[in-house]
C-alpha positions as CSV (number, residue, x, y, z in Angstrom):
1,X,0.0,0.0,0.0
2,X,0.8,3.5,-0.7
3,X,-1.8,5.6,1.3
4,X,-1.0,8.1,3.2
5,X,-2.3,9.3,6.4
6,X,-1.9,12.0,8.4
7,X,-1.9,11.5,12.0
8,X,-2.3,15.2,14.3
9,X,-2.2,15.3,18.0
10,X,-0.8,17.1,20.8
11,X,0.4,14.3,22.6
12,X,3.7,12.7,21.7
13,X,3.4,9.2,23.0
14,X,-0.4,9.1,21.4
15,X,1.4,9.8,17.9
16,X,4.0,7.8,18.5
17,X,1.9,4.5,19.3
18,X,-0.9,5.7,16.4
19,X,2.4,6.0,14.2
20,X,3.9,2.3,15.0
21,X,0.5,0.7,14.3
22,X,-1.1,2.3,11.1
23,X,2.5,1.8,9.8
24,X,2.3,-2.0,10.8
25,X,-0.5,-2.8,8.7
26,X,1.1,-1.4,5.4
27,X,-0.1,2.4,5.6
28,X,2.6,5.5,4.9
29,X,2.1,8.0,8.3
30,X,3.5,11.7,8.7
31,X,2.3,13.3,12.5
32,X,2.1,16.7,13.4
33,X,1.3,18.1,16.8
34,X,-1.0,20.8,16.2
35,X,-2.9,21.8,13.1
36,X,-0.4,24.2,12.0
37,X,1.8,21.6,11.1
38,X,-1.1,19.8,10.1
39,X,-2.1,22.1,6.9
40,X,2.0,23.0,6.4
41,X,1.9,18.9,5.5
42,X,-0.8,18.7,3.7
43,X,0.6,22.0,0.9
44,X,3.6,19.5,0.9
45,X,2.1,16.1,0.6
46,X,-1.0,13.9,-0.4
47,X,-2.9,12.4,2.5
48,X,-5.9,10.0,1.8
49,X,-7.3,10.5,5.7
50,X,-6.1,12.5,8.2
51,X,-7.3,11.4,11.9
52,X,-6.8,14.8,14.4
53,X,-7.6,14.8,17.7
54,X,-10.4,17.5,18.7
55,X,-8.8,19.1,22.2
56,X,-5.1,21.1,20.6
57,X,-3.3,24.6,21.2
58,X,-4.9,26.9,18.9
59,X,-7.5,25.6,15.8
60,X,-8.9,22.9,17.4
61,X,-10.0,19.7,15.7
62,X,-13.2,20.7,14.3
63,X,-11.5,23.7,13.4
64,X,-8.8,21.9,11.2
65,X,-11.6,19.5,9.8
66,X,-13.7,22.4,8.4
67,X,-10.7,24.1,7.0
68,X,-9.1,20.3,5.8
69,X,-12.7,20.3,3.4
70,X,-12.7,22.9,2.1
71,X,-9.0,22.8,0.7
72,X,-8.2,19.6,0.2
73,X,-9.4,16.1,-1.3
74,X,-8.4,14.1,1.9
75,X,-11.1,12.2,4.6
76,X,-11.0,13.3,8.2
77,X,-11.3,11.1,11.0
78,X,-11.8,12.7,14.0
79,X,-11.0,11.8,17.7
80,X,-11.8,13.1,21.2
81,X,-12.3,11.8,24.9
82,X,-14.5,14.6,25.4
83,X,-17.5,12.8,24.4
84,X,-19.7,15.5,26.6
85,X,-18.1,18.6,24.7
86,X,-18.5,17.7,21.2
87,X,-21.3,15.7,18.9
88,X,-20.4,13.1,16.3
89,X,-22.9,15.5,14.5
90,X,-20.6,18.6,14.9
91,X,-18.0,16.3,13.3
92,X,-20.2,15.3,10.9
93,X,-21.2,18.6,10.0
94,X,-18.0,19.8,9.5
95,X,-17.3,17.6,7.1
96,X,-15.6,14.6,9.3
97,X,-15.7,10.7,7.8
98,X,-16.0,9.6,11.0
99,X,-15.8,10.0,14.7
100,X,-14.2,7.8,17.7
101,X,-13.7,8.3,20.9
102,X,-10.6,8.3,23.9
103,X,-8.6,6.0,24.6
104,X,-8.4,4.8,21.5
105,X,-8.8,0.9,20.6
106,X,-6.1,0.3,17.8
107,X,-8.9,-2.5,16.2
108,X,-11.4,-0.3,16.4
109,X,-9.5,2.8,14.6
110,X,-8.3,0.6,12.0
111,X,-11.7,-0.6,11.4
112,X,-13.4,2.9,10.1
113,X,-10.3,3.7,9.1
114,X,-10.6,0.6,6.3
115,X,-14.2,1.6,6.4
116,X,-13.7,5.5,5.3
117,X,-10.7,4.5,2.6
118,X,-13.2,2.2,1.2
119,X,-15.7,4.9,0.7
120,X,-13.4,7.0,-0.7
121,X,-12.4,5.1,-3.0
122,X,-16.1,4.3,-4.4
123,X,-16.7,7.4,-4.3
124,X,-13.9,8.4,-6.8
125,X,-14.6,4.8,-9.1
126,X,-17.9,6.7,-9.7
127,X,-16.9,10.0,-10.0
128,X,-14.8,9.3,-13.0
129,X,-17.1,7.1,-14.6
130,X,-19.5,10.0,-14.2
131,X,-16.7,12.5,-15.6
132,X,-15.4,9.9,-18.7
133,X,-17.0,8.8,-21.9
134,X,-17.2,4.7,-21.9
135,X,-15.5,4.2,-25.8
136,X,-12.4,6.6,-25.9
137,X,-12.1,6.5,-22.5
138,X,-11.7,10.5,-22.2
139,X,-13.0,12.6,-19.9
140,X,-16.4,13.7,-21.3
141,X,-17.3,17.4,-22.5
142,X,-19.0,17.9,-19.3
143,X,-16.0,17.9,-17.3
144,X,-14.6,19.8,-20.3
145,X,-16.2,22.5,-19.3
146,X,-15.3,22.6,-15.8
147,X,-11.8,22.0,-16.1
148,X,-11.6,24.6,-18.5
149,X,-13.3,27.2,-16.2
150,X,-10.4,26.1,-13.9
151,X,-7.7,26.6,-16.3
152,X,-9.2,30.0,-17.0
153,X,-9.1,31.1,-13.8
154,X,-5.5,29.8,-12.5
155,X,-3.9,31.2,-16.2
156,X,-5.3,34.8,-15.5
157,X,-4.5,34.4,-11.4
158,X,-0.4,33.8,-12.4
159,X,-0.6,35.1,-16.0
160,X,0.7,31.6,-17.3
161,X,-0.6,30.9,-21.2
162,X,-3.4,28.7,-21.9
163,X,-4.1,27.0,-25.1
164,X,-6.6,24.9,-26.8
165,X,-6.8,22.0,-29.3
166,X,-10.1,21.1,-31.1
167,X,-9.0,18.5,-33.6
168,X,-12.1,16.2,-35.7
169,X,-12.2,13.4,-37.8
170,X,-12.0,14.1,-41.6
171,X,-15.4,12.0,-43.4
172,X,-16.3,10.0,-40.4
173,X,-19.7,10.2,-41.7
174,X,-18.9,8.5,-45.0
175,X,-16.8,5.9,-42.9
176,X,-19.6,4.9,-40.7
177,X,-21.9,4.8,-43.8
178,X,-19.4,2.4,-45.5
179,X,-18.6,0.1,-43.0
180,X,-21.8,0.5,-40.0
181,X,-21.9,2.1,-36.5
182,X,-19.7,-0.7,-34.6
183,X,-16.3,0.1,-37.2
184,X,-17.0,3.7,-36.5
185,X,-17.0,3.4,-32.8
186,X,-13.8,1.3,-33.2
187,X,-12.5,4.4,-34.9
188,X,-12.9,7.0,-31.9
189,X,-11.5,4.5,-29.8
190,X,-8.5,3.7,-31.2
191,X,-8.6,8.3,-31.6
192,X,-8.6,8.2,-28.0
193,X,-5.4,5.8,-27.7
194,X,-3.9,7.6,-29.9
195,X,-4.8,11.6,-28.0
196,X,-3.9,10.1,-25.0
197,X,-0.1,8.6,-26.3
198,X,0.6,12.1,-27.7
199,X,-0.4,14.4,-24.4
200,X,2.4,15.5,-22.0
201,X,1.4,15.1,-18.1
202,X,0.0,18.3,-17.7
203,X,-2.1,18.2,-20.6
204,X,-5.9,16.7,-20.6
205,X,-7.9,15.3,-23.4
206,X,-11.7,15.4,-23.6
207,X,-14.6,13.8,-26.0
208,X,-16.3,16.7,-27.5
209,X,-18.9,15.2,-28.9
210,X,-19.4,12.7,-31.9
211,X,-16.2,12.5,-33.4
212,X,-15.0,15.9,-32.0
213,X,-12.3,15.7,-29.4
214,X,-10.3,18.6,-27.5
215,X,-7.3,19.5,-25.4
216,X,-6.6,21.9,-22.5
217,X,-2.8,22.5,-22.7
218,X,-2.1,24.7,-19.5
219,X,0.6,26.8,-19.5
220,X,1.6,26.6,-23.2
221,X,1.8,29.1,-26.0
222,X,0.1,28.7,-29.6
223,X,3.7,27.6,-30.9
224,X,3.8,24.9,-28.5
225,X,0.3,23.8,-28.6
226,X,0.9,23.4,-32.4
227,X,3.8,21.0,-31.8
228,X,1.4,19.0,-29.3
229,X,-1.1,19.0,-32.1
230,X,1.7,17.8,-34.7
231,X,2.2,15.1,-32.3
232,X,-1.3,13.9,-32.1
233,X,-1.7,14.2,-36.4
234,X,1.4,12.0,-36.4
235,X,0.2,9.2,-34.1
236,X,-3.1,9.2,-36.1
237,X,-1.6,9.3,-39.3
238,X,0.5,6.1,-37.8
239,X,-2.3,4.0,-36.9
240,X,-3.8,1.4,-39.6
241,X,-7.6,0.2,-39.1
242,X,-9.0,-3.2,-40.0
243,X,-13.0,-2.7,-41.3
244,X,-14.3,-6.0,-41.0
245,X,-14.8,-7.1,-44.4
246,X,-12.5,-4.6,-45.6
247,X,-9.2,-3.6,-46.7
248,X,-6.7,-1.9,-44.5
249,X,-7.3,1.9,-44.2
250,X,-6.3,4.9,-42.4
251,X,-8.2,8.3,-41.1
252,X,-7.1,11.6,-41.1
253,X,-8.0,14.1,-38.5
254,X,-8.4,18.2,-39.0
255,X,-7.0,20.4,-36.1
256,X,-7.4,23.8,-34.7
257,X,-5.3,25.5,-31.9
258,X,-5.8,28.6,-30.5
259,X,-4.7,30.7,-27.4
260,X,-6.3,32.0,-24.7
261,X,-6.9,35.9,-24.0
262,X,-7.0,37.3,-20.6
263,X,-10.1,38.2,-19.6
264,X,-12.4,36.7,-22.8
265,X,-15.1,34.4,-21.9
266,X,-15.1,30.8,-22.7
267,X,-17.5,30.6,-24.8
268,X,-15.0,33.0,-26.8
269,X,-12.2,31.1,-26.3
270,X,-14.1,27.4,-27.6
271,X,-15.6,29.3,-30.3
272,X,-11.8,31.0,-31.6
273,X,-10.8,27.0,-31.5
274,X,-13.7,26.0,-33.2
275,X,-12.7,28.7,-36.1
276,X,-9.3,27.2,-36.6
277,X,-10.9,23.9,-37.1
278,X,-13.4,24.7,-39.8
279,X,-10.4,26.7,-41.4
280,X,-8.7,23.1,-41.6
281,X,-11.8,21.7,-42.9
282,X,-12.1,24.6,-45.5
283,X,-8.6,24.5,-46.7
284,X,-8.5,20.7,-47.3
285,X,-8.6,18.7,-44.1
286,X,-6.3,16.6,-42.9
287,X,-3.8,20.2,-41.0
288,X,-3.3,21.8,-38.5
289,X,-4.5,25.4,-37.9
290,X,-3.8,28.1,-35.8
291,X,-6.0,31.0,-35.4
292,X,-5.2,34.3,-32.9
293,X,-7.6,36.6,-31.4
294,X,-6.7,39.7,-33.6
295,X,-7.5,37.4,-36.9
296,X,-10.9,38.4,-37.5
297,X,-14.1,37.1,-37.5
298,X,-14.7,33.5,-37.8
299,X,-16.1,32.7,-41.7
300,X,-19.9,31.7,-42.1
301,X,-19.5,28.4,-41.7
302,X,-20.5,25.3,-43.5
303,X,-22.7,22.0,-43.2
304,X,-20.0,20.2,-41.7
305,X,-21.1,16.7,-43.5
306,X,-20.3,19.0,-46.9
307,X,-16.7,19.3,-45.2
């Protein structure tokens, strides 16, 4: 195992013996004594749970729980021996997994403890199956959307660059038409394989809709964006498909890359990308195309079946 948990209490020895004994069943522990340390370890690390005592010098446990959820993606567990003081509903309502009481019973901790990871780990299996589309395995233009209003907001918060890739596949309609529904969606999966083996680690890929896919690239210029998109082409171009009943064949995708503007909406921003797309349409398909705010007007566009 490779979970983390943070473990916060005033009192050494109490750390100390929580320490030895999460660590002896196979979980990684870091302790800190008050929640100062607490939140300094968790801008510097990963936790899955953190368990904090309630009674500590300054922010108490409740405190540090309330401030833990709205922050950070991590479970709190929370412990007191002041069972008259404090409610496992004040817990609860400050966003705590769990509550237990003073002195604590090693089984018993280790119990919720197993309980609240496995939670939290059903709870993320089906938030990404909410957030990803079943064939390409992208994340689906819902979360598109949201990550982008994100992006927005952290690019024009430390003025890094933001850019955008809208890329499409050139006569998908005539391919499904030729060889049915179940080649097609063959097609846009082996498109998402392919997306996915050209993005660097910071980059996100997205099912658009239909055969439309896109790309947040954070902190990247047009020029750079471009190469990503070069890289994507490439890999496409490389891949050979196998129509049942047919011969060997290839697709070809059109792209469009744009960057974002400080202060535009996102709606500007998609629709800019969504100009340098139909431009690679327009021109021939089967390119790359870059379009900057200060290029004009997108053209009246066309039935895109006619592209």
């Amino acid at each position: 195992m490779h979970t983390n948990i943070l473990i916060v209490d005033d009192d050494d020895t109490i750390r100390y013996l929580m320490k030895e004994f999460i660590e002896t069943v196979g979980y990684k522990t870091v302790t800190a004594a008050n929640a100062e340390e607490a939140l300094q370890a968790l801008d510097t690390d990963i936790f899955e749970v953190v368990v904090t005592d309630i009674m500590m010098p300054g922010m108490d446990g409740l405190e540090l729980t309330e401030v833990i959820k709205g922050r950070y993606d991590t479970e709190v567990i929370v412990m007191t021996g002041y069972s008259g003081d404090y409610s496992y509903e004040e817990a609860i309502d400050k966003g705590a997994s769990d509550f237990v009481f003073k002195p604590i019973r090693f089984e018993e901790l280790l119990l919720r403890l197993r309980r609240v990871l496995r939670e939290r780990h059903l709870k993320k299996e089906l938030h990404n199956l909410a957030i990803t589309d079943g064939l390409t395995k992208l994340y689906n233009s819902r979360h598109f959307y949201h990550e982008l209003e994100l992006e927005l907001e952290r690019s024009q918060r430390y003025s890094h660059p933001l850019s955008l890739v809208i890329l499409d596949i050139d006569l998908f309609k005539q391919y499904n038409d030729r060889w049915g529904h179940l080649e097609g969606d063959k097609v846009l999966s082996k498109l998402g394989e392919a997306i996915t083996q050209s993005l660097r680690k910071t980059d996100s890929a997205y099912r658009y809709g239909g055969e439309e896919f896109t790309v947040i690239l954070p902190e990247t210029v047009c020029d750079e964006a471009e190469n990503v998109a070069e890289r994507i082409k490439e890999s496409i171009d490389a891949k050979t498909l196998y129509p049942e009943g047919g011969e060997p064949t290839h697709i070809t995708v059109s792209i469009g890359v744009t960057q974002y503007v400080p202060g535009e909406k996102v709606t500007d921003f998609v629709k800019r990308a969504d100009q340098a797309l139909f431009l690679s349409k327009k021109q021939g398909r089967n390119r790359i195309t870059a379009v900057g705010s200060d290029d004009g007007p997108p053209p009246a566009q066309e039935d895109d079946a006619a592209l």
